[in-house]
N, C-alpha and C positions, 0 to 999 in steps of 0.2 A: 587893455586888460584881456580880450578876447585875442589878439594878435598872440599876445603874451602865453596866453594857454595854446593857442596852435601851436606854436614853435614849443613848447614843451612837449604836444604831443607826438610831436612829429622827428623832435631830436631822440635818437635812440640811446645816447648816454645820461640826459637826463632822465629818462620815463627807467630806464636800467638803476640809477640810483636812489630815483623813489619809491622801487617797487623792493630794490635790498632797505631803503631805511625801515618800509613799511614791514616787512618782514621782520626784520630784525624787533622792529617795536611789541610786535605781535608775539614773538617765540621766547623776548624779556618778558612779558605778560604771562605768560602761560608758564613760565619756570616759577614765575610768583606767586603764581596759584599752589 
């Protein structure tokens, strides 16, 4: 598990696609308001 999250953190295409889904969830949120 812990492996699992370093190599997340450490992959740059992943931490890049969690930070657009996060975004994107965030700026849907806020149109809904």
């Amino acid at each position: 598990m812990v492996d699992g999250l370093n190599w997340v953190c450490h992959n740059d295409k992943t931490r890049f696609f969690l930070f657009y889904l996060f975004f994107f969830k965030l700026a849907r949120y806020f149109i809904l308001l």
